[in-house]
N, C-alpha and C positions, 0 to 999 in steps of 0.2 A: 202830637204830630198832626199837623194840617196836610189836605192833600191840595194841589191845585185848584178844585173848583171850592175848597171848604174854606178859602180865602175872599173866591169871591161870594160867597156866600155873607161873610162880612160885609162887602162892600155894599149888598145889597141894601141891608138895615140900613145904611147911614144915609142915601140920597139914591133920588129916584132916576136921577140921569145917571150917574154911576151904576147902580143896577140897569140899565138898560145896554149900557157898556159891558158890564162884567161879562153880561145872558149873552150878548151876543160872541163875545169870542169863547165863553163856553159852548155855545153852540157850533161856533167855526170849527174849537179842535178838537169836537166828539160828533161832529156830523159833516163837515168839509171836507172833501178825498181828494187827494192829492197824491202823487204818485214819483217818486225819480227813477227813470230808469237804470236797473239793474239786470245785467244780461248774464248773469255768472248761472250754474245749470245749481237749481233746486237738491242743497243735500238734505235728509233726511234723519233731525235729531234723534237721539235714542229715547222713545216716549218711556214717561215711568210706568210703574208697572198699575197704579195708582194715583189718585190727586192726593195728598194730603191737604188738611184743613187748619185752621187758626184764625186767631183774629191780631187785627191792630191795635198798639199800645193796649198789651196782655196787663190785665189787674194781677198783683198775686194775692187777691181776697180769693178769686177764682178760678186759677190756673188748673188747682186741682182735682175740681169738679171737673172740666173740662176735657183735663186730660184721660179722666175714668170714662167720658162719654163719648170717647172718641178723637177729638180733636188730638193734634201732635207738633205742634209751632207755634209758638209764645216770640212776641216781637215787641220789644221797648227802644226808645229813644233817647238816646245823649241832647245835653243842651249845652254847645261849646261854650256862651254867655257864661254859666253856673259853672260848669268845670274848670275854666282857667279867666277868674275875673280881672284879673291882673297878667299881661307878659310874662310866662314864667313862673305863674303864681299861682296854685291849683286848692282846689275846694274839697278839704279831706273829708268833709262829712259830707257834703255833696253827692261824694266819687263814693265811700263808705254803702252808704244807702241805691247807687246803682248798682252795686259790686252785693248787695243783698238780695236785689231783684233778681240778678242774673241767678246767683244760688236757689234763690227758689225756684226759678223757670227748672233748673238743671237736674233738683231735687224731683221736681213732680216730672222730669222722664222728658221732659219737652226740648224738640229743637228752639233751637235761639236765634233770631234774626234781630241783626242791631239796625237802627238806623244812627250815621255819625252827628246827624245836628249841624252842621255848618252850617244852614241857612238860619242859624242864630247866635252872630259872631258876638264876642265881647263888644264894649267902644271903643276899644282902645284899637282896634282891628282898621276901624277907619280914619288913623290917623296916618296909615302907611299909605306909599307911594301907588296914586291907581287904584284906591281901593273902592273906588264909584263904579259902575256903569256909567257911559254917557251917548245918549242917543245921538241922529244926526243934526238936531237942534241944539243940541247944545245942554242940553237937561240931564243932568245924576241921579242917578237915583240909589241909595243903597242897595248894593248885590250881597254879599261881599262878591266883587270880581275876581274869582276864582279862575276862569277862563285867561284873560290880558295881563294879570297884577303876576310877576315873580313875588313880591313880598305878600301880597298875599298867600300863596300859595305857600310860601316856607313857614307864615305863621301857622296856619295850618296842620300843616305835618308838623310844627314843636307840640302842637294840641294832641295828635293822631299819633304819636309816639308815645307819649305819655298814657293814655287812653291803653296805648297795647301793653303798656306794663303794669299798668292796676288791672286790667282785665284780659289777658292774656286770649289772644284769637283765636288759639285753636279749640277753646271751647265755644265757638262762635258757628252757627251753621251757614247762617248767611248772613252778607250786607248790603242793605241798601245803596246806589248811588245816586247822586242829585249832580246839579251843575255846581254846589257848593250855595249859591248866592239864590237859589230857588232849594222848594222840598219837591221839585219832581226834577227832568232835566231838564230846564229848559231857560231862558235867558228872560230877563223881567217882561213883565205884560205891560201893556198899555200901545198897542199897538204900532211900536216905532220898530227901528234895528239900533243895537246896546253895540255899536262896534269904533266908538269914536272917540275914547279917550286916547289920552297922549300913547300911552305903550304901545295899543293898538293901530292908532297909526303911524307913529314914526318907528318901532322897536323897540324902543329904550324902557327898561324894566319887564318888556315882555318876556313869556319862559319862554327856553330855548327851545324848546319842543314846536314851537310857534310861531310861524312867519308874519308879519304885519300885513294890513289891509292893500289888497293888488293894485286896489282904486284910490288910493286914500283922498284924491280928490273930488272925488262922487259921493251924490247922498242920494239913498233910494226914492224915488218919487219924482227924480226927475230927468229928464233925458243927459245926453253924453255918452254912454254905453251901450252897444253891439246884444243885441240879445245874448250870444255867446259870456260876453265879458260878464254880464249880470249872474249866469247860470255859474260864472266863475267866483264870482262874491258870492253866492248862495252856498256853495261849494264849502271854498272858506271858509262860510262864517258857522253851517253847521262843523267843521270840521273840527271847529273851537272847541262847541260839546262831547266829541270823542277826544279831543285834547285833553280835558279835565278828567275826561273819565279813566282812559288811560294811565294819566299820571296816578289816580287814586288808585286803580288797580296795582302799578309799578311799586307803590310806596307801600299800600298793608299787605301785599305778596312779601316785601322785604321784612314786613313785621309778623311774619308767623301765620298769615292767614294763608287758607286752602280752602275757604268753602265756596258757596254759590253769590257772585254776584250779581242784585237785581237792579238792573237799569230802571228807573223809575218814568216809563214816558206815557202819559194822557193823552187821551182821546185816538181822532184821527189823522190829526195834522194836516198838512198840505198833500195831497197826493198827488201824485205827476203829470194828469194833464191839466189839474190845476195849477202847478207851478210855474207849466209853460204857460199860461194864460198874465201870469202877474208879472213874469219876466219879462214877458213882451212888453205889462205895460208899467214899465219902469221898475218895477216892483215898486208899487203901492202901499202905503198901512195895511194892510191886510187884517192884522192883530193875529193871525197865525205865524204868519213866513217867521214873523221879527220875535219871533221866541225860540224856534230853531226848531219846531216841530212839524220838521221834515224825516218821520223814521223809518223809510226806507233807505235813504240815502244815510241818515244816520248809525245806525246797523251794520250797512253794507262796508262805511268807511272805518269799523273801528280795527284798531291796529293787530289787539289780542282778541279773541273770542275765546279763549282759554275761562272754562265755568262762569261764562255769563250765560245768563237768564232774561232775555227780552219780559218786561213786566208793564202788564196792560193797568194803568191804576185809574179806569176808567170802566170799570166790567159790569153790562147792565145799565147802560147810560142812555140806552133807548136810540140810541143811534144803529140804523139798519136793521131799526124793528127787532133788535136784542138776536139776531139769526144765529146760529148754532154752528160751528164748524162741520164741513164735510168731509167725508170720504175722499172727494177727486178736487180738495180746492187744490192741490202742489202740481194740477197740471193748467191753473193757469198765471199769466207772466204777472209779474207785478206793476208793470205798465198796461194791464188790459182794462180799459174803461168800465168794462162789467163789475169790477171790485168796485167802483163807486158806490156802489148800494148796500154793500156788506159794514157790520158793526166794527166799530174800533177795534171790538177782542178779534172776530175773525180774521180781520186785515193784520193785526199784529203777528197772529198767530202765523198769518201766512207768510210776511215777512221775518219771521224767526224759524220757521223753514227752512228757507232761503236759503239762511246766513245758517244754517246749521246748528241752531241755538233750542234751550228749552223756553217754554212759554209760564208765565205765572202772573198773578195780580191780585184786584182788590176792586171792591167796588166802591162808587162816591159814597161819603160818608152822611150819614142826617145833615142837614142845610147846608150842602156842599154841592149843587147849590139846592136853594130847595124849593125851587120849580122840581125836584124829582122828589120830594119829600111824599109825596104819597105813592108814588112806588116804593118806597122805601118801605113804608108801611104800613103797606098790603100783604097782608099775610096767604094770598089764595095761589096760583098757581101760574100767573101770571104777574105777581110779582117781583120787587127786585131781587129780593134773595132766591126765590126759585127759578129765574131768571141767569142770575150769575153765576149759582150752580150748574146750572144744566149749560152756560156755557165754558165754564171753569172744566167740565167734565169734557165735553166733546169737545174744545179744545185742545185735551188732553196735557191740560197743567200739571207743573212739580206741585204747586200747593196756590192754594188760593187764601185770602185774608178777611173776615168780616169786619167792614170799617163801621163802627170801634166796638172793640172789648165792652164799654163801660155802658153801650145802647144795647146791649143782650141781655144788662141786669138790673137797670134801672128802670123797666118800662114801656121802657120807646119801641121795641121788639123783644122778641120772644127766643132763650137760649132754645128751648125746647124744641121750637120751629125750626133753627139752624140746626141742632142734633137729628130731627126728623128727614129734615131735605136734604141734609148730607145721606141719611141712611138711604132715605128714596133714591138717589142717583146714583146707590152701588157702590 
């Protein structure tokens, strides 16, 4: 399982202008605040009574060390590709061998958290109607578009049906969600808006749930639109990502689940009175806006909040100097320019607030990207891992995730460390 920046972290190896590309919109959406107003009165989630601990993509060579040392959430990964490589057509040893993992997560006493894999569709996935992204140039790019595509979306759930009858969900504690076509939420990078394919603008194969683009004759970047009208495409178009999330929740609620949904959203995003800055002007590439990582607004517009879990997968990203949540942050608005300076975790945290929601996450994983690879590991007190705990705690998360499982035992960091910081912070 890749997180957001552990993608550009790839790109960075390959070319030194692409790295320069990657750094900067990782920088934009773990250090850029941006803000949409939200005037609804600050309700106050029921905090647990404790953080619980685990890591990303759980080994089970070591789940059960783990479990005796404390830790209590074990989290693996479907791969739609591997599960259903043909239409209809399902990987019994495959599915076998995940349905083995989960047993052992369950044996060793451990909650389970799935991720569904969609941002790893078969080929066969893009041969159906829509099944691109397409920016306002004109350019595809593989999502799968989960968001615009109905046939996307039904392929999908024939996958996600299947899924709950070889692994039945109510042994499931929690599931990750993504946009489907990304592994966090958010609409491809590269600094455009992904809102231009056919469905999307005219309707047609779009899901019902869905209205087409208000402007379809406008491309962001250039004038014709009212500040207003623009704030009304930005509207729109994150309202796409609560769309998909939505629908996901709609569909494995129908298949037996009950647990905790964790919305998977990075960094800081755009925050509000950045947004009004980019609206005025035209809205711009940004390489934030056109990913849809606006999560205030996103949050605030989703339809259920019923066991959703706002999840920071950016914890310890060095953005706002890693600050710790406070006591009195729920008394200020989420439009006040002073959140500018606070960390991705705090701002999330405070926008899950908000919305009445629990807070949980993860932090960037080794060379994701790895300009932070040596806070990663630093083992001293400043630290990333001492770092993400202490705000994982004073955030006061359901549980927090160490990304990954396979860097606590291979070297690259220390289980022992993680067992110690967890005990130092209570």
């Amino acid at each position: 399982m890749k997180s957001f920046t552990s993608i550009m972290s790839v790109d960075f190896r390959k070319s030194s202008s692409l790295a320069c590309f990657a750094m900067a919109l990782y920088a934009a959406l773990n250090f850029c605040e941006t803000v949409v107003p939200v005037h609804s009165t600050p309700v106050a989630p029921a905090a647990p009574a404790r953080t619980l601990f685990g890591t990303l993509d759980t080994q089970t060579s070591s789940v059960g060390t783990e479990n005796r040392a404390g830790l209590s959430v074990a989290m693996f990964e479907l791969d739609w590709a591997s599960f259903e490589p043909e239409q209809g057509v399902f990987n019994n040893s495959y599915i076998a061998s995940m349905e083995q993992m989960l047993s052992q997560y369950r044996t060793n006493n451990m909650l389970v958290t799935l991720g569904l894999g969609l941002d790893d569709p078969p080929s066969w996935v893009y041969s159906l109607p829509d099944s691109y992204y397409v920016n306002q140039f004109g350019t595809a790019t593989p999502g799968p578009d989960m968001v615009f595509s109905e046939a996307v979306r039904q392929a999908a759930a024939g996958y996600l049906t299947q899924v709950a009858a070889d692994m039945p969900l109510r042994n499931i504690w929690a599931i990750r969600l993504t946009s489907g076509g990304d592994d966090e939420m958010l609409y491809p990078a590269g600094g455009t808006f992904w809102s231009f394919e056919n469905s999307a603008l005219t309707g047609a194969d779009l899901p019902p749930t869905m209205t087409p683009d208000p402007f379809p004759g406008w491309r962001p970047g250039n004038p014709g639109l009212s500040t207003s009208q623009i704030d009304q495409y930005v509207t729109w178009y994150v309202r796409g990502l609560d769309d998909v999330t939505a629908w996901q929740m709609q569909l494995l609620n129908g298949l037996g689940f009950t647990g905790h949904y964790q919305l998977v959203t990075p960094g800081s995003g755009t925050r509000p009175d950045v947004l009004t800055q980019v609206e005025e002007a035209d809205l711009p590439n940004d390489g934030i806006t056109g990913v849809g990582a606006v999560w205030n607004r996103y949050y605030a517009m989703l339809p259920d909040k019923t066991n959703v879990v706002a999840y920071v997968s950016s914890v310890a990203d060095e953005s706002g100097n890693n600050d710790s949540c406070q006591p009195g942050d729920d008394r200020f608005s989420l439009t006040d320019p002073a959140l500018d300076s606070w960390s991705a975790t705090r701002w999330i945290a405070r926008i899950a607030a908000a919305n009445g929601l629990l807070v949980a996450g993860e932090n960037p994983g080794f060379e994701s990207p790895s300009a932070l690879d040596g806070s990663y590991l630093d083992p001293s007190s400043s630290g990333m891992m001492a770092d993400a705990i202490r705000q994982a705690t004073t955030c006061h998360f359901q549980v927090f995730y160490w990304a990954h499982d396979q860097d606590l035992w291979d070297g690259t960091v220390s289980f022992s460390l993680y067992r110690q910081d967890i005990a130092a912070a209570g």
